[in-house]
DRENKOLSE-10080 format. One record per atom (N, C-alpha, C): residue number from 1; residue in three letters; atom name; z, y, x. Coordinates in nm, 2 decimals, padded with zeros to 4 digits. Layout:
N
<gulum->NUM&kevex->ALA&torfi->CA&pz->Z&py->Y&px->X>
...
//
This chain:
93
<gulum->1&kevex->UNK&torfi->N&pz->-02.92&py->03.92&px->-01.03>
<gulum->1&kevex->UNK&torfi->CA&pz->-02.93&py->03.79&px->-01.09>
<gulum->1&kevex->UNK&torfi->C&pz->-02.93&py->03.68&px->-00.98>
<gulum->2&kevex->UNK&torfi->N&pz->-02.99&py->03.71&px->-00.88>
<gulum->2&kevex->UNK&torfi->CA&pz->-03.01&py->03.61&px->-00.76>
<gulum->2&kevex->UNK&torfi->C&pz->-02.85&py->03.60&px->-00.69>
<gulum->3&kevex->UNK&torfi->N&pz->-02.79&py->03.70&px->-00.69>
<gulum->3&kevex->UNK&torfi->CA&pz->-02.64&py->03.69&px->-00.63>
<gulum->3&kevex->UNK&torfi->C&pz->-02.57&py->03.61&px->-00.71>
<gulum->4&kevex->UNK&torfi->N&pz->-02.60&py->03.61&px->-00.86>
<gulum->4&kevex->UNK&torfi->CA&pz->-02.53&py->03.54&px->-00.95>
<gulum->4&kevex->UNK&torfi->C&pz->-02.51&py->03.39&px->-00.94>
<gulum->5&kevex->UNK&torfi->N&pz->-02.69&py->03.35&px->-00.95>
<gulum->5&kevex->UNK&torfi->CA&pz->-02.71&py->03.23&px->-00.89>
<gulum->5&kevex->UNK&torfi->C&pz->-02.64&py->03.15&px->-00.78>
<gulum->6&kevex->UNK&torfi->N&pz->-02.61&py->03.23&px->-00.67>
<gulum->6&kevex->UNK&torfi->CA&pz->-02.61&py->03.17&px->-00.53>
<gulum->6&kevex->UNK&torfi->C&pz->-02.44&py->03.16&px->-00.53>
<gulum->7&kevex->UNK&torfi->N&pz->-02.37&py->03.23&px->-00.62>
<gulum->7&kevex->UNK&torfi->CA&pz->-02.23&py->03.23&px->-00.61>
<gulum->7&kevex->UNK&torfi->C&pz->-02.17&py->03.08&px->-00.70>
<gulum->8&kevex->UNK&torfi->N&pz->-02.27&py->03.05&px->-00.85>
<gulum->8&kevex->UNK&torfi->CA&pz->-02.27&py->02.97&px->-00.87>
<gulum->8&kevex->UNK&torfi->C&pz->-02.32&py->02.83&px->-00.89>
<gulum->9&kevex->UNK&torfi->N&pz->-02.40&py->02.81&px->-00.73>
<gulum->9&kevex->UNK&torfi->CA&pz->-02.45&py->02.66&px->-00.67>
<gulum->9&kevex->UNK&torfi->C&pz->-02.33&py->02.67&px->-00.60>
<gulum->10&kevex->UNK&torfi->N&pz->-02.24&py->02.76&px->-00.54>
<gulum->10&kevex->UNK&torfi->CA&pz->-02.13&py->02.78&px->-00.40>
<gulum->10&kevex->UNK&torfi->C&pz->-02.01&py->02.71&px->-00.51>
<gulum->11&kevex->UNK&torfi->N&pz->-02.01&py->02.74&px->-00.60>
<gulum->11&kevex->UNK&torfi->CA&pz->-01.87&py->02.67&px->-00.69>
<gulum->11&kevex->UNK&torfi->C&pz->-01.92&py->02.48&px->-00.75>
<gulum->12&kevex->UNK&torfi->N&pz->-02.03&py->02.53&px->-00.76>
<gulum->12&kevex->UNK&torfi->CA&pz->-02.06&py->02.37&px->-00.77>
<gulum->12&kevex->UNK&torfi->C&pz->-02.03&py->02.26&px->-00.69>
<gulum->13&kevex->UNK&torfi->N&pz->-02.10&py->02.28&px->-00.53>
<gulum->13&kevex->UNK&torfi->CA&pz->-02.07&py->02.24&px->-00.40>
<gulum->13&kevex->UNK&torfi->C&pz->-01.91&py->02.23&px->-00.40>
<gulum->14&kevex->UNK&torfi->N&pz->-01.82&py->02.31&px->-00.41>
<gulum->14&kevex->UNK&torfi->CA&pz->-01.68&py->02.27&px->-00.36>
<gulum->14&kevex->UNK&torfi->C&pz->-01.63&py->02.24&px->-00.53>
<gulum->15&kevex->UNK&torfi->N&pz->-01.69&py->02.21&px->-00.59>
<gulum->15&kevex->UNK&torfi->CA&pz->-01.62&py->02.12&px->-00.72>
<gulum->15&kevex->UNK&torfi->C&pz->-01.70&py->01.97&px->-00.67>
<gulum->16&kevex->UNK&torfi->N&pz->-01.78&py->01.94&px->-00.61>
<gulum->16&kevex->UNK&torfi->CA&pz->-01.86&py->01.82&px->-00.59>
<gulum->16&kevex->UNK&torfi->C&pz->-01.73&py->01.79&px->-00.50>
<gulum->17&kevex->UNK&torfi->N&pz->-01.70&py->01.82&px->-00.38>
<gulum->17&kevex->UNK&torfi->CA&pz->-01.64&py->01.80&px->-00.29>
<gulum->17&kevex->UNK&torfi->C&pz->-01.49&py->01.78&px->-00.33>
<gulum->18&kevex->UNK&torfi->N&pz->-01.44&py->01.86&px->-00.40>
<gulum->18&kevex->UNK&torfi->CA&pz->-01.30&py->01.81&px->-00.46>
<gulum->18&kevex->UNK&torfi->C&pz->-01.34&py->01.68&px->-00.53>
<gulum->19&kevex->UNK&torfi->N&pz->-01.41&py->01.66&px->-00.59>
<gulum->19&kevex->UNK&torfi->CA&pz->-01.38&py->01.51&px->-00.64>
<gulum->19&kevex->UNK&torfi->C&pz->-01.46&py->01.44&px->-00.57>
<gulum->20&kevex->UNK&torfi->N&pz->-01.46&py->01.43&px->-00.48>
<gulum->20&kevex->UNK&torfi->CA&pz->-01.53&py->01.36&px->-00.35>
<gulum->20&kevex->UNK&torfi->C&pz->-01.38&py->01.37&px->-00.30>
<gulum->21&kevex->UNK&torfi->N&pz->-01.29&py->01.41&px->-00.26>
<gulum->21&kevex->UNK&torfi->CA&pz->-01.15&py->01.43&px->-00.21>
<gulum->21&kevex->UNK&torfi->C&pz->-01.07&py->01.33&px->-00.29>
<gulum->22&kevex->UNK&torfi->N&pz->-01.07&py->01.37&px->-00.41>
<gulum->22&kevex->UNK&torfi->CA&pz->-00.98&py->01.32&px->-00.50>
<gulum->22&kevex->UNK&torfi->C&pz->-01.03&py->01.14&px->-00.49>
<gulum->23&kevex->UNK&torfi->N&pz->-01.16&py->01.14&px->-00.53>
<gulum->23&kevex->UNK&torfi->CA&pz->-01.18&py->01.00&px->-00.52>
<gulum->23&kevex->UNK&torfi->C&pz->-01.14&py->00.88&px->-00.37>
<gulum->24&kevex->UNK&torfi->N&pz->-01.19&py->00.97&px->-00.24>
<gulum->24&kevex->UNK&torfi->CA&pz->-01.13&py->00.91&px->-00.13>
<gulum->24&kevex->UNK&torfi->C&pz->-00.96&py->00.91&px->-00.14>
<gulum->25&kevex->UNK&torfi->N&pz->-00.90&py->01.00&px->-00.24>
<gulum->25&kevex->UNK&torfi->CA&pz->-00.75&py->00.96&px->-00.19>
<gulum->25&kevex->UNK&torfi->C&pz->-00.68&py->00.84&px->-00.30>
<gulum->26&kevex->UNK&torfi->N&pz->-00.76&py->00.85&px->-00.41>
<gulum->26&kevex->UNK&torfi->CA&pz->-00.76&py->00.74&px->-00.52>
<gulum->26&kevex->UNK&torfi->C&pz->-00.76&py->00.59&px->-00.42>
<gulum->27&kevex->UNK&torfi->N&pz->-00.87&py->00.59&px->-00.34>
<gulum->27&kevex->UNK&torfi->CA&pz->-00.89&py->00.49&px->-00.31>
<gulum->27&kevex->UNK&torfi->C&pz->-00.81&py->00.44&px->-00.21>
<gulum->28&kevex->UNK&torfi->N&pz->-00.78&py->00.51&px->-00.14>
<gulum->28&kevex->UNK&torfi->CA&pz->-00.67&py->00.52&px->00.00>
<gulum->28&kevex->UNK&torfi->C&pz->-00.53&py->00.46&px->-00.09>
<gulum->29&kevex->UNK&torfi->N&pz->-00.51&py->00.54&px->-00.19>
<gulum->29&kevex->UNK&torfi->CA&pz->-00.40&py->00.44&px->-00.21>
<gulum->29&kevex->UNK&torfi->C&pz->-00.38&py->00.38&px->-00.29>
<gulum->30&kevex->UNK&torfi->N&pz->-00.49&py->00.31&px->-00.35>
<gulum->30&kevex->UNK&torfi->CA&pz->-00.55&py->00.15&px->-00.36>
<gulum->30&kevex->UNK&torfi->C&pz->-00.52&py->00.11&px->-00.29>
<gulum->31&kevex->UNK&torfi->N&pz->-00.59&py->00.11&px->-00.16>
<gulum->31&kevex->UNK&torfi->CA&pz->-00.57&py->00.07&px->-00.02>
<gulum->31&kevex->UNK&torfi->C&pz->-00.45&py->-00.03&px->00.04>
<gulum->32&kevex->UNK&torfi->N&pz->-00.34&py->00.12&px->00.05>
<gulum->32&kevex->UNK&torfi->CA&pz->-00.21&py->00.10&px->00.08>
<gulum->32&kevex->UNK&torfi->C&pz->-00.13&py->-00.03&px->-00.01>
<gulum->33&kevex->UNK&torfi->N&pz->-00.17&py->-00.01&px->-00.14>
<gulum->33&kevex->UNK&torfi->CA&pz->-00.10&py->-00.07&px->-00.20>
<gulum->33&kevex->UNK&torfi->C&pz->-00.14&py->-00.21&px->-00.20>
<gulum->34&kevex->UNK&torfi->N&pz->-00.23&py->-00.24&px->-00.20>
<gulum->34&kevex->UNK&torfi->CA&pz->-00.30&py->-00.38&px->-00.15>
<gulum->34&kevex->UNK&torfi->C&pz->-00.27&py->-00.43&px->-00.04>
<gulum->35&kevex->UNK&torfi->N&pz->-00.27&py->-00.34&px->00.05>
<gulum->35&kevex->UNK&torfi->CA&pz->-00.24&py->-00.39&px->00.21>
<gulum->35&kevex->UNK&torfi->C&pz->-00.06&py->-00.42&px->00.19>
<gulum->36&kevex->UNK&torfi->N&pz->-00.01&py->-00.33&px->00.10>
<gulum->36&kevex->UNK&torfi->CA&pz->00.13&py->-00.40&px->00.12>
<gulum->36&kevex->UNK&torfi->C&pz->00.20&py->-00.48&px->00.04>
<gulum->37&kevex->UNK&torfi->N&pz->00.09&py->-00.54&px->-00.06>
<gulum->37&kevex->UNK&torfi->CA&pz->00.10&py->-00.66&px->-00.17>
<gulum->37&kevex->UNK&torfi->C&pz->00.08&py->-00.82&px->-00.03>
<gulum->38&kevex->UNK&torfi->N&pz->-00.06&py->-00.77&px->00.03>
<gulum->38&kevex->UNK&torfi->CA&pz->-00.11&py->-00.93&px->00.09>
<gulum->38&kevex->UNK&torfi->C&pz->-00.07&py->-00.88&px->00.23>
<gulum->39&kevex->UNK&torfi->N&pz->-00.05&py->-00.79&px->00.32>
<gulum->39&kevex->UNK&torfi->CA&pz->00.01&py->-00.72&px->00.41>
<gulum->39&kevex->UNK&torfi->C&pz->00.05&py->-00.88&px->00.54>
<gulum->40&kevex->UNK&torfi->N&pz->00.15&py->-00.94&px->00.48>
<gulum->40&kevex->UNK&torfi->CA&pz->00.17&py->-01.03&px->00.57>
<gulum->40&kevex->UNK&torfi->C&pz->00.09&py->-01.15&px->00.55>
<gulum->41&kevex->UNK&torfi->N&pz->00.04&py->-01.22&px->00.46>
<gulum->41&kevex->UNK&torfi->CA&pz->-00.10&py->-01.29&px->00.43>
<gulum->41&kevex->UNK&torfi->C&pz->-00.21&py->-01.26&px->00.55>
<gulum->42&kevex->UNK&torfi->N&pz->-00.21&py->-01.15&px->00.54>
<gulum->42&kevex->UNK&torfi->CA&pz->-00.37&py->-01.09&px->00.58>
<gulum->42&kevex->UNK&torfi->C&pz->-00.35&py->-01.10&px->00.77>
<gulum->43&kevex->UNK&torfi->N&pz->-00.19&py->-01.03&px->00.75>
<gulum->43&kevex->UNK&torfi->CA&pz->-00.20&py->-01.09&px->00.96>
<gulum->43&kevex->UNK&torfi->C&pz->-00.24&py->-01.19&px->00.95>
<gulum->44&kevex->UNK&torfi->N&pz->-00.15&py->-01.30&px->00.91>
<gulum->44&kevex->UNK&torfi->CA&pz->-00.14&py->-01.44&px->00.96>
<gulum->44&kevex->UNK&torfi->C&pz->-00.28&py->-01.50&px->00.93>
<gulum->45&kevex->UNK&torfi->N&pz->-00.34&py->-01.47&px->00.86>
<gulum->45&kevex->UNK&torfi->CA&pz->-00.50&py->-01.54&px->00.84>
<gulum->45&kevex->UNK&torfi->C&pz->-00.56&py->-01.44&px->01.00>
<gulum->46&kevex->UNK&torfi->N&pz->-00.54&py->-01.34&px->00.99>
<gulum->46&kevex->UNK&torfi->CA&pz->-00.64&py->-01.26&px->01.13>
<gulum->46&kevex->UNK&torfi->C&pz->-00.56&py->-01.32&px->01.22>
<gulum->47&kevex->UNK&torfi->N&pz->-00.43&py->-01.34&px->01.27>
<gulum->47&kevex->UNK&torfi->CA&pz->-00.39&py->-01.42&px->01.35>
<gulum->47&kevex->UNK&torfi->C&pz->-00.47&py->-01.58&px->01.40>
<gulum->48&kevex->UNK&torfi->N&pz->-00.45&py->-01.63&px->01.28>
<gulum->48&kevex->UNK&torfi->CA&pz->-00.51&py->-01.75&px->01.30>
<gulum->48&kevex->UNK&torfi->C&pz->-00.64&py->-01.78&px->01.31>
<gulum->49&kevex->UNK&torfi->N&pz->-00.73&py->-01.65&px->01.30>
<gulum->49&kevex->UNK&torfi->CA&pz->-00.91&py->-01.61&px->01.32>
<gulum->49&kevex->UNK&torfi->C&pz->-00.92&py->-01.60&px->01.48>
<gulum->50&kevex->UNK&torfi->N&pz->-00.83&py->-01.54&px->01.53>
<gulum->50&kevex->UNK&torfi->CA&pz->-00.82&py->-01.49&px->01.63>
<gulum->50&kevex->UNK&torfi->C&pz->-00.78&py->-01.61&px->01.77>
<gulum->51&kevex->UNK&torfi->N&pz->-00.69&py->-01.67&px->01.75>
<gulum->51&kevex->UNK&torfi->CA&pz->-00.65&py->-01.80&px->01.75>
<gulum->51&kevex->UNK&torfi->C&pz->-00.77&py->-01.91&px->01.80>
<gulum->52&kevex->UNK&torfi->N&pz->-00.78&py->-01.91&px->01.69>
<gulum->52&kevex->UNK&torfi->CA&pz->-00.96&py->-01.99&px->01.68>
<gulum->52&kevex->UNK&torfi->C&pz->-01.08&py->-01.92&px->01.77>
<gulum->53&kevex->UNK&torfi->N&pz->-01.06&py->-01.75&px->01.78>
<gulum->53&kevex->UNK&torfi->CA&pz->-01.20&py->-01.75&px->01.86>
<gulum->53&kevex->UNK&torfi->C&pz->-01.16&py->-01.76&px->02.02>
<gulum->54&kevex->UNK&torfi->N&pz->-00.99&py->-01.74&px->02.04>
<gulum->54&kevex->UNK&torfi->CA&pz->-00.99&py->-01.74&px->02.20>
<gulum->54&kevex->UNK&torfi->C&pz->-01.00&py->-01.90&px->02.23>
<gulum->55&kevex->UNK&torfi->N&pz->-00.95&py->-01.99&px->02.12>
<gulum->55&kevex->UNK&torfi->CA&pz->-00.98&py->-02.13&px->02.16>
<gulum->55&kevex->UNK&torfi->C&pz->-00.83&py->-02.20&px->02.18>
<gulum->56&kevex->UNK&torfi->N&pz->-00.74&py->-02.13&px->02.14>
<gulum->56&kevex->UNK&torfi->CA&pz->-00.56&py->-02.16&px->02.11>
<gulum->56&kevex->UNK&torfi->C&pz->-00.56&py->-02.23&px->02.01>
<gulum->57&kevex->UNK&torfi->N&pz->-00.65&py->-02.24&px->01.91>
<gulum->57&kevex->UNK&torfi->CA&pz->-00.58&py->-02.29&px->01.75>
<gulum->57&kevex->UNK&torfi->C&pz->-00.55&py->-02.21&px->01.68>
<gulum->58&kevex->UNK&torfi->N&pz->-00.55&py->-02.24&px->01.54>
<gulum->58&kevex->UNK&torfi->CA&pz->-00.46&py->-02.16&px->01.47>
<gulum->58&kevex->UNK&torfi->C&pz->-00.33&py->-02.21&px->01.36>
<gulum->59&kevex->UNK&torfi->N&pz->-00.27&py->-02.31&px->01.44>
<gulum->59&kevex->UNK&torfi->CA&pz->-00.16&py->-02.38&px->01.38>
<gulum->59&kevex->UNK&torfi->C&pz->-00.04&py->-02.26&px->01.34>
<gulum->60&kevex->UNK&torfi->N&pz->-00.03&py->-02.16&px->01.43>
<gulum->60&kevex->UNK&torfi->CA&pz->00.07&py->-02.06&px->01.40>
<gulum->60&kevex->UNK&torfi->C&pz->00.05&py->-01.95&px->01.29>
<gulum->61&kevex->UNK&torfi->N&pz->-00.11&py->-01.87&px->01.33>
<gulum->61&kevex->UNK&torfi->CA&pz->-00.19&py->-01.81&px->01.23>
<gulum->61&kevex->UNK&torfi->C&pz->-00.14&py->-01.83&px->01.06>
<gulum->62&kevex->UNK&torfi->N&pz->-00.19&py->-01.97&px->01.03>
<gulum->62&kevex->UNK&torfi->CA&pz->-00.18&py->-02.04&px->00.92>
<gulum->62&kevex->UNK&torfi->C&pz->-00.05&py->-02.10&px->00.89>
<gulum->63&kevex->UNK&torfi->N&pz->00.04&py->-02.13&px->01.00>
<gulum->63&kevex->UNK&torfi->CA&pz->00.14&py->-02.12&px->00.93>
<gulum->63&kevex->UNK&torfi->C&pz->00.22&py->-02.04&px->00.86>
<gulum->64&kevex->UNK&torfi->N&pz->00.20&py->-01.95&px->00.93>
<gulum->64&kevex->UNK&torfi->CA&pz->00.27&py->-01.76&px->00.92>
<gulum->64&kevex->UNK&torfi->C&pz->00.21&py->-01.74&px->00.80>
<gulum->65&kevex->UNK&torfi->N&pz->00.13&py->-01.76&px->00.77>
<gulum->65&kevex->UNK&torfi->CA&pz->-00.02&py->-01.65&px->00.66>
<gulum->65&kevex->UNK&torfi->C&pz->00.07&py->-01.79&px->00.52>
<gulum->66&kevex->UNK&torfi->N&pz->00.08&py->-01.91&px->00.52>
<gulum->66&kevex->UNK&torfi->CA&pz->00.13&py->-02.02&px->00.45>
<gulum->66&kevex->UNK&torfi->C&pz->00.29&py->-01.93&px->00.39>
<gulum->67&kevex->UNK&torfi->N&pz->00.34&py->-01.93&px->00.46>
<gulum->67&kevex->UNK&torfi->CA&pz->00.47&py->-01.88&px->00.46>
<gulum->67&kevex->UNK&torfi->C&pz->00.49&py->-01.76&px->00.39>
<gulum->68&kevex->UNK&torfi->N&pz->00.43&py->-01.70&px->00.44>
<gulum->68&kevex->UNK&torfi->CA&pz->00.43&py->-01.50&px->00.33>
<gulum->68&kevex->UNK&torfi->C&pz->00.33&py->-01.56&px->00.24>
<gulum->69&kevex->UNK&torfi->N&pz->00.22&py->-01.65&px->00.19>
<gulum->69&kevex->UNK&torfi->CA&pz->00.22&py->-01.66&px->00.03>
<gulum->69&kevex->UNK&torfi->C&pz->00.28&py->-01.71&px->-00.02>
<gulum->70&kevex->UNK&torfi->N&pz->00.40&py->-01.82&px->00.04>
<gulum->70&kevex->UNK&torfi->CA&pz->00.51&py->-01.87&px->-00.09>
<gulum->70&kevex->UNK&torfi->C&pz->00.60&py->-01.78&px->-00.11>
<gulum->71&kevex->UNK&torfi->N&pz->00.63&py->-01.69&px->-00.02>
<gulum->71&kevex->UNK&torfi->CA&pz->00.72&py->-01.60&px->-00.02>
<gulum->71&kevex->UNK&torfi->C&pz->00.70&py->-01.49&px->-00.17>
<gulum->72&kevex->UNK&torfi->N&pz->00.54&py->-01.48&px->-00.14>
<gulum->72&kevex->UNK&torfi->CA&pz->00.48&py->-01.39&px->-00.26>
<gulum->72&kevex->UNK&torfi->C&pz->00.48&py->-01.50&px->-00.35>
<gulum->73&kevex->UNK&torfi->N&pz->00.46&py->-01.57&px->-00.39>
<gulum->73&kevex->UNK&torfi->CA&pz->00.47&py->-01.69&px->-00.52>
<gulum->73&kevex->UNK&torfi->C&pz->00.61&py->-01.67&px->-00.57>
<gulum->74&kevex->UNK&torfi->N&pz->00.70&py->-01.69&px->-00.49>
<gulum->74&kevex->UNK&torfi->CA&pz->00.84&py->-01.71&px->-00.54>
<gulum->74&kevex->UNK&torfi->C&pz->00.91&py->-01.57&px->-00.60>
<gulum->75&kevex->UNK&torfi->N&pz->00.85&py->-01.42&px->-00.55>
<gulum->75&kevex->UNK&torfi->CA&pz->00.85&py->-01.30&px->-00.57>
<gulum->75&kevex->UNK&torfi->C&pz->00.79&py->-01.26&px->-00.70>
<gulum->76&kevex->UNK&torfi->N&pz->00.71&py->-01.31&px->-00.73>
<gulum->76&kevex->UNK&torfi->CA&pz->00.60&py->-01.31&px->-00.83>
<gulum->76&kevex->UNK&torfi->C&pz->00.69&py->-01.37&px->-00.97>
<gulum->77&kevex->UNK&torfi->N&pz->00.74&py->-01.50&px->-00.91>
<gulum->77&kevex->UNK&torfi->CA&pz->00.77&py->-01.54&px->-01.02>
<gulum->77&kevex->UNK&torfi->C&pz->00.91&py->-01.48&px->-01.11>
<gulum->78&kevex->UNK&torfi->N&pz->00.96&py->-01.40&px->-01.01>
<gulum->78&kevex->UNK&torfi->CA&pz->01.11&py->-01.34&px->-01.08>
<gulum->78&kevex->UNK&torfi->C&pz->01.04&py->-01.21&px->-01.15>
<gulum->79&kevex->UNK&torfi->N&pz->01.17&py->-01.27&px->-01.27>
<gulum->79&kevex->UNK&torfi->CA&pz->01.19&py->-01.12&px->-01.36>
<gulum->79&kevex->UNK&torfi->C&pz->01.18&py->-00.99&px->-01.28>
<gulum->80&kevex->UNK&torfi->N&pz->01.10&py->-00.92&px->-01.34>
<gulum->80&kevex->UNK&torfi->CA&pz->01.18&py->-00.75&px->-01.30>
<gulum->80&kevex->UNK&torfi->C&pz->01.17&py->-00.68&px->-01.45>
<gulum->81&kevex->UNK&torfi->N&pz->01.26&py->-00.56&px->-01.44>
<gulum->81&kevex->UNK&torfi->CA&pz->01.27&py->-00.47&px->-01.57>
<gulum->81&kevex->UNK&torfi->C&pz->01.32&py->-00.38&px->-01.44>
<gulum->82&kevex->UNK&torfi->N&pz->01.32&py->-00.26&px->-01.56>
<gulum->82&kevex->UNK&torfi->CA&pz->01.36&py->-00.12&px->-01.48>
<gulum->82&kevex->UNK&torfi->C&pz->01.43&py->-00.06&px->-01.36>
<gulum->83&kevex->UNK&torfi->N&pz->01.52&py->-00.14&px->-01.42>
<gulum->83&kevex->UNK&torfi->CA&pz->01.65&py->-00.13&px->-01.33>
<gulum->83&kevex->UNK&torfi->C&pz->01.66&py->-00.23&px->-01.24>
<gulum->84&kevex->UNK&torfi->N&pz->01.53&py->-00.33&px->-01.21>
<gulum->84&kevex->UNK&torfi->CA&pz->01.58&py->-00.43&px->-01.08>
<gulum->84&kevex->UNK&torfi->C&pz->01.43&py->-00.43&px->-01.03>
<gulum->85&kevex->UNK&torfi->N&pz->01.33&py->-00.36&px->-01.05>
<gulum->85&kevex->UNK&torfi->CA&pz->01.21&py->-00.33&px->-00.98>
<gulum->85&kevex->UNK&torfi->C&pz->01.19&py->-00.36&px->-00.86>
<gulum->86&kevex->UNK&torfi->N&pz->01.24&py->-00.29&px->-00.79>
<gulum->86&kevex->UNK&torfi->CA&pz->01.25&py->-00.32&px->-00.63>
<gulum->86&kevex->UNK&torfi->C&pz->01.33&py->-00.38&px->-00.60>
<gulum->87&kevex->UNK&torfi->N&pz->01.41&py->-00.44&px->-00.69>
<gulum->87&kevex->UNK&torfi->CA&pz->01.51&py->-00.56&px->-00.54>
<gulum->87&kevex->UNK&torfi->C&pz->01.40&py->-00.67&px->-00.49>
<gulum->88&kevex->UNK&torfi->N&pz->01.47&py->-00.70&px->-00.42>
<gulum->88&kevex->UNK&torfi->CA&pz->01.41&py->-00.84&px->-00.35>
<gulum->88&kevex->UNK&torfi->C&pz->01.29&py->-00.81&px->-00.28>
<gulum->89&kevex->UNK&torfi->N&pz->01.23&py->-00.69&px->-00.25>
<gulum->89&kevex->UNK&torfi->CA&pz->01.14&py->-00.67&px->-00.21>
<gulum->89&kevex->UNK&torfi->C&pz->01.10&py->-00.62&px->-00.08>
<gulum->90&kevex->UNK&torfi->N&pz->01.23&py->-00.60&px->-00.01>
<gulum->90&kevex->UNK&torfi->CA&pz->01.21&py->-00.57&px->00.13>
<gulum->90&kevex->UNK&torfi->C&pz->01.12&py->-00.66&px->00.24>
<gulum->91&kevex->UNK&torfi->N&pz->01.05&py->-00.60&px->00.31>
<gulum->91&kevex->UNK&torfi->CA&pz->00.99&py->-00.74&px->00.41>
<gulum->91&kevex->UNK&torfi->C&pz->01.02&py->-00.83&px->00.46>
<gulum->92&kevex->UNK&torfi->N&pz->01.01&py->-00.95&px->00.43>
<gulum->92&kevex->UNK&torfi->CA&pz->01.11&py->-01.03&px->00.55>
<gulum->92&kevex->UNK&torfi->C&pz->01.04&py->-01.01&px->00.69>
<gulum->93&kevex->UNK&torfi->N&pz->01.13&py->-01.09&px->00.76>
<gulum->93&kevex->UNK&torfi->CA&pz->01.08&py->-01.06&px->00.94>
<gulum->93&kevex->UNK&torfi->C&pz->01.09&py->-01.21&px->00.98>
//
């Protein structure tokens, strides 16, 4: 009986842990996908934080971080359907 037990807390533990797995990879690409929704937003604002704490300004920061959200506004606003999903979507540089 005692073996029985001990075999079935051992299946509990790695069913806890698989969805402990599953949940960190759910989130992870959450993650990803957010980072590559605001992705160039997000430099240009840490750019321009950074900017600000060496004591440069952040006129460039903010302009950059300015620029990739109209870029995402104007992206936003076009049609997509099935078959044109990913156009227009490549990063600009």
């Amino acid at each position: 009986m005692q073996n029985l037990k001990n075999k079935f807390s051992f299946r509990q533990a790695g069913q806890g842990m698989t969805e402990y797995i599953i949940i960190v990879a759910l989130i992870a690409v959450a993650a990803i996908g957010v980072y590559s929704m605001f992705g160039q937003t997000i430099r240009g604002q840490v750019a321009g934080l950074a900017g600000e704490v060496a004591g440069t300004g952040a006129t460039a920061g903010k302009a950059a971080a300015s620029a990739a959200a109209a870029s995402a506004v104007t992206k936003a606003e076009q049609g997509k359907g099935m078959s044109s999903y990913d156009a227009g979507n490549a990063p600009t540089k």
